[in-house]
C-alpha positions as CSV (number, residue, x, y, z in Angstrom):
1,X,27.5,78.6,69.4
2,X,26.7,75.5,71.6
3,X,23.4,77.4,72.7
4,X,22.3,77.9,69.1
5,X,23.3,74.2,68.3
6,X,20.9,72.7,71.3
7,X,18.2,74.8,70.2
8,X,18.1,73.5,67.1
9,X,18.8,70.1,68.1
10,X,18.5,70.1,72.0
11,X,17.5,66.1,72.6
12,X,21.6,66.2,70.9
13,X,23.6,64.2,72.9
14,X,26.8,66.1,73.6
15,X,29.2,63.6,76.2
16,X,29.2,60.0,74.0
17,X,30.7,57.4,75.8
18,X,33.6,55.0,74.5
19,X,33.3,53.0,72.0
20,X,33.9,49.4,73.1
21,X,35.8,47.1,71.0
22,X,39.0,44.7,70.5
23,X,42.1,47.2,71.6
24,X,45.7,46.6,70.0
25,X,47.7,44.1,71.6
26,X,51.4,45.3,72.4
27,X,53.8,44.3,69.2
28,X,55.1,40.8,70.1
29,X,58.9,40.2,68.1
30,X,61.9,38.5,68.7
31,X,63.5,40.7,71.0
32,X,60.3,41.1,73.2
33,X,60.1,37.7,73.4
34,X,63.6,36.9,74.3
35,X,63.5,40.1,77.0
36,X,60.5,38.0,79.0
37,X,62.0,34.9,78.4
38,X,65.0,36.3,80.3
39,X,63.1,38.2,83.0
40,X,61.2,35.0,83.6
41,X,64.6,33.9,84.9
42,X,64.3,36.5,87.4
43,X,67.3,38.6,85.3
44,X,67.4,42.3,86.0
45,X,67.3,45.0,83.2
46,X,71.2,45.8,83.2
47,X,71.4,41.7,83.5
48,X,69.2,41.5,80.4
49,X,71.0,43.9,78.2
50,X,74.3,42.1,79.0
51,X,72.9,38.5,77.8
52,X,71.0,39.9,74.7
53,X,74.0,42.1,73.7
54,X,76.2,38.6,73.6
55,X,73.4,37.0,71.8
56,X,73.7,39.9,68.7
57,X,70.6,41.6,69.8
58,X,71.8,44.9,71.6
59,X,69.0,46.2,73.6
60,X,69.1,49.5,75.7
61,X,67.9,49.6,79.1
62,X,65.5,51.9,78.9
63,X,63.7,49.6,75.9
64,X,63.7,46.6,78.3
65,X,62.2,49.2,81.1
66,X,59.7,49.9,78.2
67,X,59.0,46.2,77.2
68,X,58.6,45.2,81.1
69,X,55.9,48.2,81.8
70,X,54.1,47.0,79.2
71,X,53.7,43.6,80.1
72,X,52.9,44.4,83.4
73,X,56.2,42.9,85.1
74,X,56.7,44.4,88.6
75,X,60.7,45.6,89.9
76,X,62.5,42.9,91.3
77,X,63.4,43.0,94.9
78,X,66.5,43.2,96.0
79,X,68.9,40.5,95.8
80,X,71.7,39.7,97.6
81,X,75.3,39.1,96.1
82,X,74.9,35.4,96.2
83,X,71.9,35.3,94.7
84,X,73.1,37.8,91.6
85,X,74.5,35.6,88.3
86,X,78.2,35.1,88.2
87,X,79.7,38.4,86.9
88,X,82.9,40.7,87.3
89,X,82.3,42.5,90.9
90,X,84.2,44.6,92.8
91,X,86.9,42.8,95.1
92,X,86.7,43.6,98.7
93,X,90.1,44.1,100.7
94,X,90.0,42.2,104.0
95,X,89.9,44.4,107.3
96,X,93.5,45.1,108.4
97,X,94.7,43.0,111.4
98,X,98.4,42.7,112.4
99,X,97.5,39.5,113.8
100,X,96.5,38.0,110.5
101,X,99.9,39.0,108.8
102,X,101.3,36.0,106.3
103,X,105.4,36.2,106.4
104,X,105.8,32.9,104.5
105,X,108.4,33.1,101.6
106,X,106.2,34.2,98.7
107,X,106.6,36.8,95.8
108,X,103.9,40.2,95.0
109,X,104.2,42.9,92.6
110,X,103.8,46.5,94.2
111,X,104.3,49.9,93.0
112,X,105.9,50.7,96.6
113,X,109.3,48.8,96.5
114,X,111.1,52.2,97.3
115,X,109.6,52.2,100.5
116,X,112.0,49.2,101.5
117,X,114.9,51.1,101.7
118,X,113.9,52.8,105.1
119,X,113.4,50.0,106.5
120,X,117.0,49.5,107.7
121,X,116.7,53.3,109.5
122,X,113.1,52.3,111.0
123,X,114.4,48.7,112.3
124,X,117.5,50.8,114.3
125,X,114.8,53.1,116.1
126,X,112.5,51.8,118.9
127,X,109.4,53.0,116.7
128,X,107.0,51.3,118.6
129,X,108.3,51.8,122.1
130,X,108.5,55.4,121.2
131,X,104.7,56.0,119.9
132,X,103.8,53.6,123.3
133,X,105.3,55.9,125.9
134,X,104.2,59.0,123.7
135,X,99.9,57.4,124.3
136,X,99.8,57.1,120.7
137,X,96.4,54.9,120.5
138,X,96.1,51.8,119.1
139,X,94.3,48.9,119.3
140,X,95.2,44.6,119.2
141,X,94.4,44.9,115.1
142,X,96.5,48.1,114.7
143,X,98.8,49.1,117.0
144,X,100.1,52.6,117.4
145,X,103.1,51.6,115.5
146,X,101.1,49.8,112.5
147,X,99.3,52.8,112.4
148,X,101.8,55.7,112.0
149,X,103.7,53.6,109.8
150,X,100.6,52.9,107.4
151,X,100.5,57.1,107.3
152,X,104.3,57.7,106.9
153,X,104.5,54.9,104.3
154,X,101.7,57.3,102.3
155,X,104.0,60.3,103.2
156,X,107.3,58.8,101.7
157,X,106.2,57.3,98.5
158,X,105.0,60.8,97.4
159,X,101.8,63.9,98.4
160,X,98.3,61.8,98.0
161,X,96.3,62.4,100.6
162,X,95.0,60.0,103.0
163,X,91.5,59.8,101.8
164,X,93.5,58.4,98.6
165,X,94.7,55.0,99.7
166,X,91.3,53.2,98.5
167,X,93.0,53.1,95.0
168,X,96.0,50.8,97.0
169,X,94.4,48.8,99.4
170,X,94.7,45.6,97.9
171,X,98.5,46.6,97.3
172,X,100.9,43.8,99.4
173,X,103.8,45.9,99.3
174,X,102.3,48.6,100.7
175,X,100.8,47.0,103.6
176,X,103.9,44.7,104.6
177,X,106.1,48.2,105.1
178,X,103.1,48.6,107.2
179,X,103.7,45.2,109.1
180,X,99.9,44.5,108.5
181,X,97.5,42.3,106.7
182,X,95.9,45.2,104.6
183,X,96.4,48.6,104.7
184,X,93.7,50.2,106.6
185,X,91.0,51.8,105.2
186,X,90.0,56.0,104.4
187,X,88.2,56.5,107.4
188,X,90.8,55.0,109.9
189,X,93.6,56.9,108.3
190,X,91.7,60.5,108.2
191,X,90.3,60.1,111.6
192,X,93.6,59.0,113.2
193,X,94.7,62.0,114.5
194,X,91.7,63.3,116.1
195,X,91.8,60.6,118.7
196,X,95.6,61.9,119.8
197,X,96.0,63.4,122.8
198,X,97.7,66.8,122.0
199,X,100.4,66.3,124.9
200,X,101.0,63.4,123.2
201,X,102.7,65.1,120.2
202,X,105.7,66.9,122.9
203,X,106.3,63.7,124.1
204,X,106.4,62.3,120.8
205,X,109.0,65.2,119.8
206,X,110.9,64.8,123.0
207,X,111.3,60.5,122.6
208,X,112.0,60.9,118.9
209,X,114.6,63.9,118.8
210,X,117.1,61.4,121.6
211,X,116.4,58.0,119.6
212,X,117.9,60.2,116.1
213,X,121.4,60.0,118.3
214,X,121.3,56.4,117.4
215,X,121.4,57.0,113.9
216,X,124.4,58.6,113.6
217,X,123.4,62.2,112.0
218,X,125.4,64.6,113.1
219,X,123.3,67.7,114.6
220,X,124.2,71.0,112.7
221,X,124.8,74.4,113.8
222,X,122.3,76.7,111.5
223,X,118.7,76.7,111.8
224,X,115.7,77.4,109.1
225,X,112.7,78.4,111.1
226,X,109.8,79.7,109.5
227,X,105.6,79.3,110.1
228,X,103.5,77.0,108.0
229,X,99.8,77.4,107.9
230,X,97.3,74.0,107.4
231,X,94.0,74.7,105.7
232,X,91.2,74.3,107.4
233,X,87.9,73.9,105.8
234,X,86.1,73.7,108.7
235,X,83.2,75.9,110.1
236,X,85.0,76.0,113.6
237,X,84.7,79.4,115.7
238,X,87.8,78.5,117.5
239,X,90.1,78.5,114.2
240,X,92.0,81.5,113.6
241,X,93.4,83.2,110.2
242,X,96.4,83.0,108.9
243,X,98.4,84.1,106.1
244,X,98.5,81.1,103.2
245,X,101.7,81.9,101.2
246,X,100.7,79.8,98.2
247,X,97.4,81.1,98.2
248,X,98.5,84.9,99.0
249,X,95.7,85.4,100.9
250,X,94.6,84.5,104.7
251,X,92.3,82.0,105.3
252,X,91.2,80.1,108.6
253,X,94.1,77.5,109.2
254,X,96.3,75.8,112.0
255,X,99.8,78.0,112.4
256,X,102.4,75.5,112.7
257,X,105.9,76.1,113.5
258,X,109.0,74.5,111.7
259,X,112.6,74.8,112.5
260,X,115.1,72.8,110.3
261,X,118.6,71.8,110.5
262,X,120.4,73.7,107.3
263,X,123.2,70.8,106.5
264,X,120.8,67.7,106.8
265,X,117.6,69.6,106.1
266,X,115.8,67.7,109.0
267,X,113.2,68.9,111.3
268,X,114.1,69.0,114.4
269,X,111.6,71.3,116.2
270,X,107.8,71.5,115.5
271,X,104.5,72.9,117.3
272,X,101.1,73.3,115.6
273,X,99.4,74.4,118.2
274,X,100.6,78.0,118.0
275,X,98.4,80.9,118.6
276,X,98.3,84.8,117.4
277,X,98.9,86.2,120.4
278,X,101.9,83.4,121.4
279,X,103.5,83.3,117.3
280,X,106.1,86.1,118.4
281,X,107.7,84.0,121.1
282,X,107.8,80.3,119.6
283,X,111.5,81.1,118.5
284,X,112.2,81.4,121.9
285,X,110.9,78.4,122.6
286,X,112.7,76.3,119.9
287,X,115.5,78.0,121.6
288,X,114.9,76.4,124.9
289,X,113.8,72.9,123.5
290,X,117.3,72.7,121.9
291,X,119.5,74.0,124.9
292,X,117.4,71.3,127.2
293,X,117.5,68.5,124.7
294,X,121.7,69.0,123.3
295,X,123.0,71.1,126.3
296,X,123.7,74.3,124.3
297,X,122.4,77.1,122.3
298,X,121.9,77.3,118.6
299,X,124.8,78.6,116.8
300,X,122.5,80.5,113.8
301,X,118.9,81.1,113.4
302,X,117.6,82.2,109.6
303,X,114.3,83.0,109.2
304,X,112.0,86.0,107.7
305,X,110.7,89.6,109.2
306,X,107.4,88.2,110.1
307,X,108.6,85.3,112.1
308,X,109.1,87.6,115.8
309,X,109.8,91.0,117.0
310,X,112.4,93.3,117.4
311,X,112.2,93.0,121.4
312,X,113.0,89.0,120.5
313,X,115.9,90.2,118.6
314,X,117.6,92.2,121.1
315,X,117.2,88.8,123.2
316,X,118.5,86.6,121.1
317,X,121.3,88.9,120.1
318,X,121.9,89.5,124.3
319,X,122.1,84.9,124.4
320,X,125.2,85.6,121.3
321,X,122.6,83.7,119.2
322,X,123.9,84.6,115.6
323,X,120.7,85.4,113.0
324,X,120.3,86.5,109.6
325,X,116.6,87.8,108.8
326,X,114.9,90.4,106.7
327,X,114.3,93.5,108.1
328,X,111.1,95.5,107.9
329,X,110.6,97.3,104.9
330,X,109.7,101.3,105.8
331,X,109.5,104.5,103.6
332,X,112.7,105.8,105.9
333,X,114.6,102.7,105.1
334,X,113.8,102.6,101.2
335,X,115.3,106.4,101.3
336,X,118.4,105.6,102.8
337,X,119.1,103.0,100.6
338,X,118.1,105.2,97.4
339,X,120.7,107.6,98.6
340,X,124.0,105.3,98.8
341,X,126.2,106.0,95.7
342,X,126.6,102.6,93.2
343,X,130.0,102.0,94.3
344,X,128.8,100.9,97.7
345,X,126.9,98.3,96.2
346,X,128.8,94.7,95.5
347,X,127.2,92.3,93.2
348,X,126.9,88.3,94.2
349,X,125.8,85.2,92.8
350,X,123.5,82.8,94.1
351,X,123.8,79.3,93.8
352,X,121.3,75.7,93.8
353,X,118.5,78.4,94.2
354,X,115.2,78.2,92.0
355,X,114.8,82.0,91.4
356,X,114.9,84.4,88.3
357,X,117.2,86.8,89.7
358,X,120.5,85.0,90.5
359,X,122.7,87.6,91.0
360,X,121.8,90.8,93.3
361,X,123.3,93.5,94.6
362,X,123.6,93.7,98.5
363,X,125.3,96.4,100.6
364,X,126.5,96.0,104.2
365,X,125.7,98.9,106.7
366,X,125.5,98.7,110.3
367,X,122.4,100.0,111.6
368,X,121.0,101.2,115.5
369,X,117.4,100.2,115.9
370,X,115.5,102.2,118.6
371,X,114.2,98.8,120.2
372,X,117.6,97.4,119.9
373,X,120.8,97.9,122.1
374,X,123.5,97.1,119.4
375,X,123.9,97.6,116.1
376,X,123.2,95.0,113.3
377,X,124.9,94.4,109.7
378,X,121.7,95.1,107.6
């Protein structure tokens, strides 16, 4: 087609070039004119919206944006806080320093008043000598003490985690339990415990259990012990797996080890730095910790099948160490009890326990083990 057309016509021109003329200016109105007005005041766009919005005349950002390009304005640069119009900002907490702490007679509203009625308990203990001799660190701003009670304070009022204290930092209450200025910030509270030393924590354990004498609780005689496993998140080689009961799976995680007193339901034995291949003997080791610390053996352990061996058992059993566990479910063992006649069986009830079934049916046999060398009421 275009070689027929410039053989007919081939002096044709076929690229024109623009036509010159008056172009159309940019439509000039009320609110264009008021948007320059205001970024002749050296506003910015979110600054402009707010002022036009109060005036009647909403105006998105992105119209401003618009109305700027097309006039040619250039981005403002960056101002500093001072130099921003007065507006609503965000208020900064001040750094926490136990030396700046105010105790003049004054009144503040917190949402951690329940935290005062430890304070009594943690005035009779030599907190802060303890966490000294123990190498907690600490520093002339936050001492060890004002430290671990800004994380125990967290702890008592309820389960947030540390990285959530930014929503309380400008709380008073919270940081007078504290003994400190302002409670200190996310990062100091999650990285708190990596500069610990981990003999530190035995120390900690050892200074802590003899200052409880002091408070009048009367040790008891039976024992819940069981494993607890920490998440980790972590990418670290040197983590091991461990079973997550919540989760019902295994997952990489820190095995820690818990045994509580039964009558007062406080801990009175911890380790979390307990290892696959060391997990079976960490009863006998809560074992020794108490017969150092109190002079005597534990009257009762109670704990699960999974907690040690049957070769722990027999030792236990040969110290007179009472227990009550679960034992190991087998195909030889769930035939033995198929075959016992109903009137063997006795039914009890089970009380202040959050289960379905309330009211089971238990049997009482002594049994032999091959590992073991003397019988046991199963």
């Amino acid at each position: 087609m275009l070689v027929h057309q410039f053989r007919q016509n081939p002096h044709r021109p076929f690229f024109l070039p623009p036509t010159k003329g008056p172009q159309k200016s940019p439509k000039r109105g009320l609110v264009r004119e008021q948007v320059l007005a205001l970024r002749k005041e050296n506003l910015s766009i979110y600054d402009i919206s707010r002022v036009m919005e109060t005036k009647g005349h909403p105006v998105s950002a992105a119209r401003i944006s618009l109305i700027l390009k097309e006039e040619g304005f250039a981005r403002l640069p960056r101002r500093k806080d001072e130099e921003r119009p007065a507006a609503a900002r965000p208020v900064v907490a001040p750094l926490a320093d136990a030396r700046q702490l105010d105790l003049s007679p004054r009144q503040c509203r917190t949402r951690f008043g329940g935290l005062f009625l430890f304070m009594p308990f943690m005035a009779s203990l030599p907190f802060d000598q303890i966490l000294h001799e123990a190498g907690f660190p600490g520093s002339k701003m936050i001492p060890a003490g004002h430290a671990v009670r800004s994380l125990l304070a967290l702890k008592l009022f309820g389960s947030a985690r540390h990285s959530h204290v930014m929503s309380y930092v400008l709380d008073e209450g919270l940081a007078l339990f504290a003994g400190l200025n302002a409670i200190p910030k996310r990062s100091f509270l999650t990285e708190y415990s990596c500069r610990i030393d981990p003999q530190g924590y035995p120390r900690l354990m050892r200074a802590w259990f003899d200052a409880l004498e002091t408070l009048g609780i009367d040790r008891g005689s039976s024992f819940d012990c069981d494993f607890h496993t920490i998440p980790f998140h972590g990418e670290d080689a040197l983590v091991e797996k461990h079973y997550v009961s919540k989760r019902s799976r295994r997952q990489k995680g820190i095995l820690a080890f818990l045994a509580q007193d039964a009558a007062t339901r406080v801990f009175c034995y911890t380790n979390a730095d307990v290892r696959k291949e060391t997990q079976n003997d960490e009863i006998l080791r809560f074992v020794e910790f108490w017969k150092q610390r109190t002079g005597r053996l534990p009257e009762e352990l109670i704990f699960d099948s999974k907690l040690t061996t049957y070769k722990n058992l027999n030792v236990l059993n040969q110290q007179g160490i009472a227990f009550i566990t679960l034992r190991r479910r087998s195909l030889k063992m769930l035939r033995e009890v198929h075959q016992e006649p109903a009137s063997a069986w006795r039914r009890i009830e089970l009380h202040g326990v959050s289960r379905i079934h309330k009211t089971p049916r238990i049997i009482d046999r002594k049994v032999t083990l091959k590992t073991m060398k003397a019988p046991f009421v199963r």
